[in-house]
N, C-alpha and C positions, 0 to 999 in steps of 0.2 A: 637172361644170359645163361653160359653155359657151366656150371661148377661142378669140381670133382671134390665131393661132400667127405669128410668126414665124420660120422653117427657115434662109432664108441671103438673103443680099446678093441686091435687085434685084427680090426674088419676089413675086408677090402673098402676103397673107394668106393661113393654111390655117386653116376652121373645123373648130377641133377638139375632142373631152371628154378634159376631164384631172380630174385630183382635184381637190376641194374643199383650199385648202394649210391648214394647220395654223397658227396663229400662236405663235413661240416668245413665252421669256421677253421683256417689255417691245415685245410687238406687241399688236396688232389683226388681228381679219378683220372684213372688212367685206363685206354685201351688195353692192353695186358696183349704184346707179342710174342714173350716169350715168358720160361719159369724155367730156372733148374731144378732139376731136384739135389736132393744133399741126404746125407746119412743122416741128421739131426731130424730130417722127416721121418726115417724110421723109427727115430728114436721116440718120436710122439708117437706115432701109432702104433707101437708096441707098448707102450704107458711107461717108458725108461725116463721121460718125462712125464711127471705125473697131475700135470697142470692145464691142459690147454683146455682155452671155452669148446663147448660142443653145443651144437653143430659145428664143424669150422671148414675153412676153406686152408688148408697148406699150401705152402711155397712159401720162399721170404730170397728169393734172389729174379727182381721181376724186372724186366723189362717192358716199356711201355708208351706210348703219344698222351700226354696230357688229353684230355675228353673234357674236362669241367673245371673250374676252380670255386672252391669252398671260401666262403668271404676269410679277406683277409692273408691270402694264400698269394702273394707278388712276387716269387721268387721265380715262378717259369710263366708260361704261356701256353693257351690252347696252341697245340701241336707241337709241342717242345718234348725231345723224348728225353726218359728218366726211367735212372733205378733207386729199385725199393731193396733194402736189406734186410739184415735180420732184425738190428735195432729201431723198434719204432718211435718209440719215445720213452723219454725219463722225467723224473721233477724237475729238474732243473735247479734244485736250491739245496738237494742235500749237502752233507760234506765230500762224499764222492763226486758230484758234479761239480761243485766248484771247485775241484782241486784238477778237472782236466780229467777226472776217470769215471766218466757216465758208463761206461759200459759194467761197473760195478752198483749201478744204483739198483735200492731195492726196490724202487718204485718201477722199475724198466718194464717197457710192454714191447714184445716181440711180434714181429713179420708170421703170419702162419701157424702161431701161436696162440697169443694171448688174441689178436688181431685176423681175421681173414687176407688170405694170402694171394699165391698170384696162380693158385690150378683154377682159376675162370677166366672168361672172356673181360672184367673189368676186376679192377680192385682201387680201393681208398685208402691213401695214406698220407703221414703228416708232413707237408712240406718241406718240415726244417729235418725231416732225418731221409730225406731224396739226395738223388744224386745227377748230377748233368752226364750222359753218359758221352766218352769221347769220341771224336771222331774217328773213322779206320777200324771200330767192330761193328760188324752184323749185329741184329739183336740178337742171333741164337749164340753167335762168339760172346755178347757183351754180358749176357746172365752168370754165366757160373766166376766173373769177376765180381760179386755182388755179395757172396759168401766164403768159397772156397779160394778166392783172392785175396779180398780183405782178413780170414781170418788165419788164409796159408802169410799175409803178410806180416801180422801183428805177431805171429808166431816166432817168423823169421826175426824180427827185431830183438824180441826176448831172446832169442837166442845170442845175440852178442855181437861178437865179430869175427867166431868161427870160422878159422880159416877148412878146417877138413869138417862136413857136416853131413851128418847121414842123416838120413828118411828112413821111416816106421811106413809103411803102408803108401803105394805110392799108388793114388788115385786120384781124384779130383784137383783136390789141391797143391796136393805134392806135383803134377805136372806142371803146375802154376809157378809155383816156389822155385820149382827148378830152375826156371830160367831166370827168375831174379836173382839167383844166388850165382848164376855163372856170370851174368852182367856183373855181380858184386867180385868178381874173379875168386872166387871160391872153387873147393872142389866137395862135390859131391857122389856121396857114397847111398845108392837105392838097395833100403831090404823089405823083400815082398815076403805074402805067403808060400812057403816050404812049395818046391814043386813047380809056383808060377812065372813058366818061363815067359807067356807072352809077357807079363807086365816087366818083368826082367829085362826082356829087349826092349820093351818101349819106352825104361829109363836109361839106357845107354843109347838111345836115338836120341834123345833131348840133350843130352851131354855130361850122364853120370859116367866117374872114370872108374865107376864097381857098380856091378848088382848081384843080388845075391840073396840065400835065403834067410829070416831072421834068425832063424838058428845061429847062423854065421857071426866070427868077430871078422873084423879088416883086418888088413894087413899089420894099417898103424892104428894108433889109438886118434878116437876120433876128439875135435875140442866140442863138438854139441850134435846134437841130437835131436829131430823132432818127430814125436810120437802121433803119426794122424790114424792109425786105424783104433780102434775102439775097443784095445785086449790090454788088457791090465797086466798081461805076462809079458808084454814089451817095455815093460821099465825096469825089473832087472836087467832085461837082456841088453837093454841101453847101456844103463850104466856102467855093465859090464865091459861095452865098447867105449866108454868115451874116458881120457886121461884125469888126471888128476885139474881141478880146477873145472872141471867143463859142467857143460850143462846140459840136462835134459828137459824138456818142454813136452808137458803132457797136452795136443793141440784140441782134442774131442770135449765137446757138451756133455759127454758121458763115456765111461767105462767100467768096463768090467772088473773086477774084483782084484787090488794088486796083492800078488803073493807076497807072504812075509819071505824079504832077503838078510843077508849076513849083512852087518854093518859098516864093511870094511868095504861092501861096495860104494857106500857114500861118502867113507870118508876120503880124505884128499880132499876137502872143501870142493867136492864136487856138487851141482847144485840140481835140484829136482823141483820144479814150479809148473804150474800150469796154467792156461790162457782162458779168460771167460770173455766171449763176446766181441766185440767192437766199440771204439769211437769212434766220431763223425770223420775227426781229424783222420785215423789209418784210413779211410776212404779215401778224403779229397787228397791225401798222398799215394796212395797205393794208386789209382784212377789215373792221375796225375803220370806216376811210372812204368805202368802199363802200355800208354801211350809212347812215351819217350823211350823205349827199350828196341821192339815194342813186345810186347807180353803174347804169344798166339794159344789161341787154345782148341782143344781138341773137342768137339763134338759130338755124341749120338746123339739124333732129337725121335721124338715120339709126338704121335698127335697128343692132342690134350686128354680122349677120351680112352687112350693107351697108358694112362701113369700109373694105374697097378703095373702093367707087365714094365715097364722103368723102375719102377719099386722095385719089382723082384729079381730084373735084372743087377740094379747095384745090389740089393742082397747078397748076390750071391756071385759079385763079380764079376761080371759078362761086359762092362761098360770100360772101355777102355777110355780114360781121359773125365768130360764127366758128360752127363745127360741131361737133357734139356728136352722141356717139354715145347713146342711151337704151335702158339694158341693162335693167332694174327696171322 
């Protein structure tokens, strides 16, 4: 098959053939039709994550047809399609998984990660963290609900029940969010990069009633706030917008460096927390609501043997919505 390899820290992609993998007990293989990509992939191959197996195969928002089942694995059927996320598996018996919050387990093993991902023609993964994908998306619509949905949703929750609620970085996920927050009848204030007017128009076409640069305060004071681009100088500047009692939600696997601020921006029981990962549960609900809304989303796709230049494209911006790789 056809895999876009990961070697070491830094490097481009290598297009590689490696085997078809085998799925043990209580997996899946899956044809692999689609993969998004996501900023947490850059975040590995710049070693900002400083953990993944190598060689490795990246992606962790896959869609796919069932190919094989791994003994023991009764949950779908050959030709049943399915997505794979970030979370692969966890123990199952810690005190964080029995209390409902696997996505803090330290045992957890990651999509793309710890595990090979979905930049090939096939990938293996564990039945119980798959997902039944719903009806009414394409596979290149249904990928980027797989990370940038489920973790733009988990984010939204923590958030509260922020009636005025602004965005940090409005890209992948933040288009996703957006429109579950206006279903939630919310309103929604978009702050981009200083300057970017496209992405500025592209969240007031989804139905932000401001956009604007993050420089910027709003009008009003906001009740929450969520941080998805990956700059450590956007939590003061949060804070700064949101009133007294509100919250800010740091949504990224990584960032950069937060500047020491004055105290007074916190206080007013204003509250600053941030999101790691997923549960099974935000999926089969977020999945679930996506349908029911319904959730659309925007698409660039690239072949499979193009996901440098989609790397470099979200690098640097150029991906309006988010990008998906179409391997099938």
């Amino acid at each position: 098959m056809r895999a876009m390899v990961m070697r070491e820290k830094g490097a481009p992609l290598r297009l590689e053939e490696w085997p078809v993998p085998s799925p043990g007990p209580g997996q899946l293989l899956l044809r692999v039709a689609a993969c998004g990509i996501c900023r947490t992939d850059l975040h590995i191959l710049d070693g900002e994550l400083s953990e993944p197996k190598l060689p490795l195969v990246p992606g962790h928002q896959v869609v796919g047809r069932v190919a094989a089942l791994g003994s023991g694995a009764t949950a779908f059927r050959v030709g049943d399609r399915v997505g794979v996320p970030w979370l692969g598996a966890t123990c199952g018996v810690c005190g964080y998984c029995r209390e409902g919050r696997e996505n803090l387990c330290d045992q957890a093993r990651f999509t793309g990660y710890h595990r090979d991902g979905g930049f090939a023609d096939y990938a293996a993964a564990d039945v119980d963290f798959c997902f039944a994908i719903p009806e009414g998306f394409s596979d290149l619509q249904a990928a980027p609900l797989l990370c940038a949905g489920l973790i733009g949703y988990r984010t939204l929750r923590l958030a509260g029940s922020a009636r005025r609620l602004g965005i940090y970085g409005f890209g992948a996920a933040a288009h996703l969010v957006i429109q579950v927050a206006l279903w939630q009848e919310r309103e929604v204030y978009a702050f981009t990069r200083p300057g970017d007017l496209e992405g500025q128009a592209f969240a007031r076409s989804l139905g932000a009633v401001w956009a604007g640069s993050s420089q910027e305060l709003p009008a009003e004071p906001l009740h929450a706030a969520i941080i998805f681009a990956p700059a450590g100088e956007l939590v003061p500047a949060a804070l700064r917008a949101v009133a007294k009692g509100g919250t800010v939600v740091c949504a990224g696997i990584y960032m950069s460096d937060v500047p020491g601020f004055p105290y007074q921006l916190l206080w007013g029981e204003r509250v600053l927390r941030s999101v790691a990962n997923l549960t099974r549960r935000d999926g089969e609900e977020f999945l679930e609501l996506a349908q029911r809304i319904p959730v659309r989303t925007e698409v660039q796709c690239y072949p499979l043997a193009e996901a440098n230049r989609a790397l470099a494209d979200l690098r640097s911006g150029r991906i309006t919505g988010a990008g998906v790789l179409h391997i099938a």
